[in-house]
Backbone atoms as SQL, in Angstrom:
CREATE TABLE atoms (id INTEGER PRIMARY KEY, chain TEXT, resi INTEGER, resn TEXT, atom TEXT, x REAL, y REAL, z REAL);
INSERT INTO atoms VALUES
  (1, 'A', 1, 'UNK', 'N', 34.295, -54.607, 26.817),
  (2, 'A', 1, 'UNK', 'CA', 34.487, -53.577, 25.828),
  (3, 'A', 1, 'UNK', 'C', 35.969, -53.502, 25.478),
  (4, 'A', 2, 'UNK', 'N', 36.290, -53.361, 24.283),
  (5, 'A', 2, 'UNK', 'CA', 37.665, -52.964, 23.767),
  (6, 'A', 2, 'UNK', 'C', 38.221, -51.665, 24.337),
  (7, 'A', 3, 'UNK', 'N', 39.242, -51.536, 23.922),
  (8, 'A', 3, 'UNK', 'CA', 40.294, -50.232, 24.815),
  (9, 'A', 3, 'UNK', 'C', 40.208, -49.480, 23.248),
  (10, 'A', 4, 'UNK', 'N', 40.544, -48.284, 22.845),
  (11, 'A', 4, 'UNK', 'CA', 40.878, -47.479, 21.914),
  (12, 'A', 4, 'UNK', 'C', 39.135, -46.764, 21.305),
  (13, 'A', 5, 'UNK', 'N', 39.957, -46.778, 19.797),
  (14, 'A', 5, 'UNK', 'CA', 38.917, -45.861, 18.947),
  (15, 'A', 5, 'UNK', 'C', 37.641, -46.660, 18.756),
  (16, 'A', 6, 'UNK', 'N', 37.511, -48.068, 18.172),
  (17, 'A', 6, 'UNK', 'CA', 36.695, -48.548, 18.416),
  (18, 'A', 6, 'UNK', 'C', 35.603, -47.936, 19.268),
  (19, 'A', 7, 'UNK', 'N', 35.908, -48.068, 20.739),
  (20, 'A', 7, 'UNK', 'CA', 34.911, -47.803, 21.968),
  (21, 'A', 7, 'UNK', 'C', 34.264, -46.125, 21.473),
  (22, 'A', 8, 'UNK', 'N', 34.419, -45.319, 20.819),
  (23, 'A', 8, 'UNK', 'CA', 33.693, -43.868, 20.683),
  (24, 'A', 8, 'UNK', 'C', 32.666, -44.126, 19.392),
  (25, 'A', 9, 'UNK', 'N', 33.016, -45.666, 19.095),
  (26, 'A', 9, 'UNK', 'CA', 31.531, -45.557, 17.539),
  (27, 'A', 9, 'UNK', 'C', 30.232, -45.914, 18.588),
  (28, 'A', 10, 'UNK', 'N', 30.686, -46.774, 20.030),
  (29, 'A', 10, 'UNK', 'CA', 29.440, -46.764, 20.709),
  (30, 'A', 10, 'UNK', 'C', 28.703, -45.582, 21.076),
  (31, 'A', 11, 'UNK', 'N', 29.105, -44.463, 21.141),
  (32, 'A', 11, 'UNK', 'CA', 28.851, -43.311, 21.851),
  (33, 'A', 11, 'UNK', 'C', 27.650, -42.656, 21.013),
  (34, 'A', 12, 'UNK', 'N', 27.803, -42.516, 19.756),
  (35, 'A', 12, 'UNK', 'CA', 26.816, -42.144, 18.808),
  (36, 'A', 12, 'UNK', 'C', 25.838, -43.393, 18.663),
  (37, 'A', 13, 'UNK', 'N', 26.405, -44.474, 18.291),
  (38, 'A', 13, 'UNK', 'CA', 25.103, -45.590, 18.320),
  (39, 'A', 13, 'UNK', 'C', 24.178, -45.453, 19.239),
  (40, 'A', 14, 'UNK', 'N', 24.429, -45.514, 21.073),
  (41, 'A', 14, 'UNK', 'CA', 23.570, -45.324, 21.734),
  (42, 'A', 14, 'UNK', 'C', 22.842, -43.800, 21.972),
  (43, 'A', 15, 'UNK', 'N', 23.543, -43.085, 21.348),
  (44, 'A', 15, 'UNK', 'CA', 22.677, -41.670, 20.703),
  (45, 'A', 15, 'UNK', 'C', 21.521, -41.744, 19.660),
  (46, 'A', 16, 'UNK', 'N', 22.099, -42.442, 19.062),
  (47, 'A', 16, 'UNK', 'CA', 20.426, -42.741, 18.021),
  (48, 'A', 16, 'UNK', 'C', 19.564, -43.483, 18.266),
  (49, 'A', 17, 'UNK', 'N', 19.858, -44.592, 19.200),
  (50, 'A', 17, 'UNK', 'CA', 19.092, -45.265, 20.120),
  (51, 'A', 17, 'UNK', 'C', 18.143, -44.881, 21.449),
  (52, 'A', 18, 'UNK', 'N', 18.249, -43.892, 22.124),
  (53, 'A', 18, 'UNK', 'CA', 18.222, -42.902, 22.692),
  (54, 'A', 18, 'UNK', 'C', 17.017, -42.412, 21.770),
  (55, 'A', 19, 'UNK', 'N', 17.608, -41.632, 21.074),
  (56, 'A', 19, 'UNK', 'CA', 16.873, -40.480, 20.324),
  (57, 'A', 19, 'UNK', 'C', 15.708, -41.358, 19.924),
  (58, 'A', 20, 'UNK', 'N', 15.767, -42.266, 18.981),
  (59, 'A', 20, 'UNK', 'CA', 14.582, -43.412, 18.457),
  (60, 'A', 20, 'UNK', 'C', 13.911, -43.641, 19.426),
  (61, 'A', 21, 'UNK', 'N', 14.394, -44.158, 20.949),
  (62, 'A', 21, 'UNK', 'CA', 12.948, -44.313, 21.703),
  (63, 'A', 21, 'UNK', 'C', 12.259, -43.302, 22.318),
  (64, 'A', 22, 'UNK', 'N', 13.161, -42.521, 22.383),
  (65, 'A', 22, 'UNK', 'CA', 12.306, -41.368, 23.505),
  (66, 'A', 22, 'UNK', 'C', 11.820, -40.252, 22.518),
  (67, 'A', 23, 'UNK', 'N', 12.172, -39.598, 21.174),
  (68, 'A', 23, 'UNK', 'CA', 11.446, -39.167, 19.980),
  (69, 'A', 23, 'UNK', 'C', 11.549, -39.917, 18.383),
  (70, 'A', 24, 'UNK', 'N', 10.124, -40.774, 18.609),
  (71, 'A', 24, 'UNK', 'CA', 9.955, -41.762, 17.251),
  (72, 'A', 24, 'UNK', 'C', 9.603, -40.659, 16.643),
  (73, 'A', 25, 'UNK', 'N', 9.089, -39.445, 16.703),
  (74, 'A', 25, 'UNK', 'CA', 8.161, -38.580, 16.015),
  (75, 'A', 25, 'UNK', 'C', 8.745, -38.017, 14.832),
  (76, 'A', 26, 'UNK', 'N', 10.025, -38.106, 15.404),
  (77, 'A', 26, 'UNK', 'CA', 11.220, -36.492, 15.058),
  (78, 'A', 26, 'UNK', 'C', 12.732, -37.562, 14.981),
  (79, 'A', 27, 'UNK', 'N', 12.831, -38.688, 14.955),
  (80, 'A', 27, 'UNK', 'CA', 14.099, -39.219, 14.729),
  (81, 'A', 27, 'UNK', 'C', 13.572, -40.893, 14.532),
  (82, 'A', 28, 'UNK', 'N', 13.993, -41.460, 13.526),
  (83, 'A', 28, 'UNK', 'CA', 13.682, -43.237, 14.026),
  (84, 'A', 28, 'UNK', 'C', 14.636, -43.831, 12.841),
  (85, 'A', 29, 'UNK', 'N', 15.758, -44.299, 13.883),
  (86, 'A', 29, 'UNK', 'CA', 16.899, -45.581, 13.153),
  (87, 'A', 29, 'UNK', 'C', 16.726, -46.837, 13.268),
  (88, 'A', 30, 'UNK', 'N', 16.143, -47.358, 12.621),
  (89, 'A', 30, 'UNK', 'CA', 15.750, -48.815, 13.018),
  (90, 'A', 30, 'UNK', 'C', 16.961, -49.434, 13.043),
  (91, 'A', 31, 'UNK', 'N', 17.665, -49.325, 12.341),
  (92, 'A', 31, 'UNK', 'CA', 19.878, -49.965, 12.414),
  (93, 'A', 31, 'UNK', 'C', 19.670, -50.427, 13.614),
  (94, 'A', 32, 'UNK', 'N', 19.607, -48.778, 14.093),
  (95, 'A', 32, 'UNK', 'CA', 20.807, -48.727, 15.833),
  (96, 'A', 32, 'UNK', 'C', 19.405, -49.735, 16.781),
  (97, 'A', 33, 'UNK', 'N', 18.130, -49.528, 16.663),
  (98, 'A', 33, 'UNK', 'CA', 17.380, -50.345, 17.089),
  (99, 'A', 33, 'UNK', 'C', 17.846, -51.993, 17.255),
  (100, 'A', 34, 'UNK', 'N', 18.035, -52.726, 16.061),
  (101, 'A', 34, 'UNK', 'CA', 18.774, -53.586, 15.843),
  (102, 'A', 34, 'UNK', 'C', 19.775, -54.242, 16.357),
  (103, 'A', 35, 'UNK', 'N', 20.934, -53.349, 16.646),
  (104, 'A', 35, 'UNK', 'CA', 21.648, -53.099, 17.616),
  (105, 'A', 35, 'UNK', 'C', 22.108, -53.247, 18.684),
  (106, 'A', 36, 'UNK', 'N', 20.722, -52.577, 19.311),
  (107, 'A', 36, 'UNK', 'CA', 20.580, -52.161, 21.078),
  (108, 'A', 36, 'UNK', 'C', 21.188, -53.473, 21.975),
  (109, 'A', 37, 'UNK', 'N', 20.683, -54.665, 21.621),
  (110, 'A', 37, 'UNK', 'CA', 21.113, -55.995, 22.362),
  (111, 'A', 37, 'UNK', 'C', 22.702, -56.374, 22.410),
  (112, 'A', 38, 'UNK', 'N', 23.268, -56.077, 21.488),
  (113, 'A', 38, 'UNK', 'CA', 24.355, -56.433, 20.960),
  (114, 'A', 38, 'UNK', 'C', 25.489, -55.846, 21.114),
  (115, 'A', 39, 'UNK', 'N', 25.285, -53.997, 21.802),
  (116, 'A', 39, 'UNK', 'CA', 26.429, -53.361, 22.520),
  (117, 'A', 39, 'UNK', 'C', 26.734, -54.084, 24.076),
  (118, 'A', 40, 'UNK', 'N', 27.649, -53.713, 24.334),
  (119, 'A', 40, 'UNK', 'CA', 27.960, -53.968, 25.898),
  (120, 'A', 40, 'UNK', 'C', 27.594, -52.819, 26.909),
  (121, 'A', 41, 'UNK', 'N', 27.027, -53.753, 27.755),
  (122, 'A', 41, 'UNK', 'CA', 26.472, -52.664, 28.697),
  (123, 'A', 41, 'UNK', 'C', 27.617, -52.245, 29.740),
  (124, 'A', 42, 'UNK', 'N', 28.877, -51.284, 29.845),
  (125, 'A', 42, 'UNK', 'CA', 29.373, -51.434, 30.878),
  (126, 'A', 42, 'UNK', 'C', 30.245, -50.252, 30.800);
């Protein structure tokens, strides 16, 4: 992961990611779905 501002756009991405799997009912971003593989896990 990078050092700075960059690193806080992850913070919301895995928020909508989040939100999309655990309520499809009431929230669904297919983007951040898209996504999911491609952040760093760490």
């Amino acid at each position: 992961m990078t050092d700075g501002v960059p690193d806080t756009l992850y913070i919301p991405l895995a928020a909508r990611i989040y939100s999309t799997e655990r309520f499809p009912d009431y929230f669904r971003d297919d983007a951040a779905l898209k996504l999911k593989d491609r952040i760093p896990k760490g």
